[in-house]
C-alpha positions, 0 to 999 in steps of 0.5 A: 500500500502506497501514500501519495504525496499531498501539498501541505504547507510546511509546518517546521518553517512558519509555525502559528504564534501566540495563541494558536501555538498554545491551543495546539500544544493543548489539543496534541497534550489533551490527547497524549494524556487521556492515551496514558491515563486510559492505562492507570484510571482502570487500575483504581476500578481493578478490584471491582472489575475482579469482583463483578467479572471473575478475575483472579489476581494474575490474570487481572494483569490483563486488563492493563495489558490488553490495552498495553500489549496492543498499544505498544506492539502497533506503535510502530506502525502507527507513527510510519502511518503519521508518516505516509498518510499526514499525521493531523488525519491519523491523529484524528482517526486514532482518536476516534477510535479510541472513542468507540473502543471505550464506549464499547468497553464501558457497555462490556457485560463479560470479561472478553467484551472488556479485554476486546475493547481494551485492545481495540483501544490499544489500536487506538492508542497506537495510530494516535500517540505517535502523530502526536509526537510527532506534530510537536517536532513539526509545529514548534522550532528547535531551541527553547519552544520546542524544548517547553512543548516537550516538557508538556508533553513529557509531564503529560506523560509522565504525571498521567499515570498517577492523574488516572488514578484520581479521576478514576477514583473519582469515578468508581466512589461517585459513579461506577467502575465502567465510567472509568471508560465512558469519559474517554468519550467526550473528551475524545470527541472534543480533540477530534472537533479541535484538532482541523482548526488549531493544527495544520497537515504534516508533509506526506512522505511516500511510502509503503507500510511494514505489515509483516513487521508490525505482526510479527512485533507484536505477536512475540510481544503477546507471547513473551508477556503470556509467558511470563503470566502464565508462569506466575500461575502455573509455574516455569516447568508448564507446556504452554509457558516453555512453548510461549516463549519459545514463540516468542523467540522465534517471531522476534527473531523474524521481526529483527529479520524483516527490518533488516532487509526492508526497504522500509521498515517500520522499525529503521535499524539506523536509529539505533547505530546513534548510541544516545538514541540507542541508550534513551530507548533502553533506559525508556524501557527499564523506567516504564517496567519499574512505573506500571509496576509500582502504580498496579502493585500500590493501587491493590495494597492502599485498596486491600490492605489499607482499606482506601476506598477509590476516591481516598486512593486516587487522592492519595497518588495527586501529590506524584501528578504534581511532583511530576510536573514541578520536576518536569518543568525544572529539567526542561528549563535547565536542559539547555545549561547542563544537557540532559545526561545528569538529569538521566543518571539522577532521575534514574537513582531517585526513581530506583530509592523510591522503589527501595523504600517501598520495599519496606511496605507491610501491613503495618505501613500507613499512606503518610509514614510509608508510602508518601515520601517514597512515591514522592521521591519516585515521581521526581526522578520520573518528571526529570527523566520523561524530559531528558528523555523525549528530547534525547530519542527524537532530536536530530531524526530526518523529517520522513522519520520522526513519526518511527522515531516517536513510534519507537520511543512510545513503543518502548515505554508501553513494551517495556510497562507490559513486560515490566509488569508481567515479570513483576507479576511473576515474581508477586505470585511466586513470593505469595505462593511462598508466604502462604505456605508459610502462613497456612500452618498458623492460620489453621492453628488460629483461625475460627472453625467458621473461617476455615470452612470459608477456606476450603470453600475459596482457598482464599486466606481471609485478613489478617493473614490474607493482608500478609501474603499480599504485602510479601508479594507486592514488596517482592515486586518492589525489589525488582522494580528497584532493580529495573531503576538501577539498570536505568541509571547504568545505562544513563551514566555508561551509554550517554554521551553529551556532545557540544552540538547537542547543547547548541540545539537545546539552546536554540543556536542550531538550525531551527528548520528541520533535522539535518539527516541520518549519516546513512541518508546524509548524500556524499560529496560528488553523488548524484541525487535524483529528486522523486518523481524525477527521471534520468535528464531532470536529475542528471548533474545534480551534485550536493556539495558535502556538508559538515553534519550537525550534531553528529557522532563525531563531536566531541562528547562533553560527558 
């Protein structure tokens, strides 16, 4: 399937000022935030999504996964659609679907209606987040515009996750558990009407779109995050566990095929070769573990344990939305003076001591003395690092690749938040499994004749020694998500690498028109370019004088 090429003016070389400039940046964030939030706003209303549709505590993961699974394995494609078909119009269209998946999964009756629509959602995400990205590199000029654009954007992102847990709490306590659903639409519809009048088409790139790729990716990432759900159920030695990842081997092996031998891939294996690009992916993919994990393993303790109703829960997560946006807006304004590395290492070992100090969570621990201050200190080091971040994946990117290089960066925080989570989970259901054995011995030795019928009806343990189990598996979690943070911090501090030409563009003193190209697109001295669509004798003596390349590898690396 082939785009063609629109007449569209271009965006990066007259932006709208003043006042239309803001309201685009409100439509592109109003997005991004209901795609992130969609993911923690579900997470409030897991307890009564488990209780009215049968989930057990393992396969609850699902109900986030679904929508993340699919979100992250089709990221990709959808930033190369922004690509080829104009971003404004897929924008628009994965907004409205992202409308119609949450109606249909408000109106769900069983727990596959939901999982259905939470993937169909997930598609949804996939087609708009990307453009969204994408149409800021596009509306805003490199230097200090852009750089408060995405520290919006990136606080949007960031502080999403714990605003989802406070609307959705207010929606379970006031409403119910399916509005949590029911108010993505008409906030969708209100960006779909805005989005024609404040933000301008993006140029169209011709080009094909990499199906294969896009499945095989997204197939081996289903498989690998089943494997590790199902191993927390029925352990490592299962059929169908060895056999899920060994799928998921054998399809990820082929999506690293397909890219390289595609002349358009939906993933170009270029991007990769610029090693901070390379090391933003990576510590993109460790953070996002450690986040989805500490929101879904916190949001069952403070219901379960604490006894938080919904709204007392999602009250307790609003200081982290704030701490992220302070944090936030203090990196993107100190970004052009230090760069970005420093605020990547810091931001990764504040994030991986918060998680350590969760560790210390029981069934003793109260909302101010145990998990404020820890969830606190996680949130500022996440604010700093979604910055740095976002900057340090997207800068430098040929203009017919941004949408793949926001595609790659969102792909890698959705996989890495699904993985994450799974692996966590994992390690939540071995650690209960053996806290249990431990616990059942006193429970039948304490526990009331009427409690242990109520046992062997459920085999569910009842509190307190039920709260005890659940408080070893969730502070196990929160080792290994620490351990996700400090992977982080390593690659920030061993792969990063701040060069001077870096510094010039986040201060505005580069070229404020679009990215100079890759070194591998970059035309050599002598060679002769055919512009497209042009024949032989159109193109014929046709020479590009060689150019020194803007902020490549080769200037010197300041850290």
């Amino acid at each position: 399937m082939t785009g063609s090429r629109a007449k569209a003016a271009p965006i990066a070389g007259s932006p709208e000022r003043g006042r239309g400039k803001g309201i685009a940046l409100l439509v592109i964030a109003s997005c991004q935030l209901m795609v992130v939030l969609d993911i923690t706003i579900v997470n409030i209303a897991l307890p009564h999504i488990q209780t009215s549709l049968g989930f057990s505590t393992e396969s609850l993961s699902w109900v986030i996964n679904a929508y993340t699974l699919t979100f992250g394995g089709l990221l990709l494609l959808g930033g190369r659609l922004g690509d080829i078909l104009g971003r404004r119009r897929v924008f628009v269209f994965g907004v409205l679907l992202f409308v119609l998946a949450s109606l249909l999964g408000g109106l769900s009756q069983e727990s596959w209606q939901l999982l259905a629509a939470r993937a169909l959602q997930g598609v949804g995400g996939a087609i708009a987040s990307p453009a969204a990205l994408s149409l800021i590199t596009t509306t805003f000029r490199e230097g200090p515009e852009r750089n408060r654009a995405f520290g919006v954007f990136a606080a949007v992102s960031a502080g999403g996750s714990a605003i989802g847990l406070l609307a959705g709490g207010l929606l379970v306590e006031w409403l119910d558990r399916r509005w949590v659903l029911f108010v993505n639409v008409p906030i969708g519809l209100l960006i779909a009407l805005a989005t024609p009048r404040h933000i301008k088409e993006s140029e169209r790139h011709p080009g094909h779109f990499d199906l294969l790729g896009a499945l095989t990716s997204t197939l081996g990432m289903v498989l690998l995050v089943y494997g590790f759900i199902r191993a927390s159920e029925d352990g490592w030695s299962d059929g169908p566990t060895i056999a899920s990842f060994g799928a998921a081997v054998v399809f990820l092996a082929l999506f690293l095929a397909v890219e390289r031998r595609s002349r358009q891939p939906i993933t170009p294996l270029r991007m990769f070769r610029d090693r901070n690009r390379a090391g933003a992916y990576g510590m993109m993919l460790s953070l996002a573990a450690a986040m989805f994990g500490m929101f879904f393993f916190l949001t069952l303790f403070v219901q379960n344990i604490l006894d938080f109703s919904p709204l007392r829960a999602g009250l307790a997560f609003l200081p982290v939305s704030v701490i992220i946006a302070i944090s936030a807006g203090i990196a993107s304004r100190l970004l052009p003076r230090w760069g970005p590395k420093p605020f990547m290492v810091v931001g990764a070992i504040l994030a991986a001591a918060g998680l350590g100090w969760l560790t210390r969570t029981d069934v003793h621990s109260t909302c101010l003395g145990s998990i404020l201050g820890p969830v606190l200190v996680f949130g500022f080091g996440m604010g700093m690092q979604f910055v740095s971040l976002t900057l340090m994946a997207v800068s430098g990117v040929a203009p017919k690749e941004a949408g793949a290089a926001s595609g790659v960066l969102n792909a890698t925080q959705q996989v890495g938040g699904s993985l994450g989570l799974s692996i966590l989970v994992t390690v939540f259901g071995t650690a209960s499994r053996n806290e249990a054995t431990d616990r059942i011995p006193r429970f039948l030795a304490e526990a009331t004749p009427a409690q242990q019928l109520e046992f062997r009806r459920t085999g569910v343990l009842p509190a307190p020694w039920g709260d005890q189990v659940l408080a070893a598996g969730v502070s196990s979690a929160f080792v290994v998500a620490a351990v996700f943070s400090v992977v982080a911090a390593l690659i920030a501090l061993l792969v990063v690498q701040v060069r001077a030409s870096d510094l010039e563009r986040l201060r505005g003193g580069g070229a404020t028109g679009p990215p100079v190209p890759e070194e591998d697109d970059a035309p050599e001295e002598g060679v002769t370019v055919r512009p497209e669509g042009a024949g032989p004798d159109e193109a014929h003596g046709a020479r590009v004088p060689t150019r020194k390349r803007r902020g490549g590898e080769g200037s010197p690396p300041l850290g």
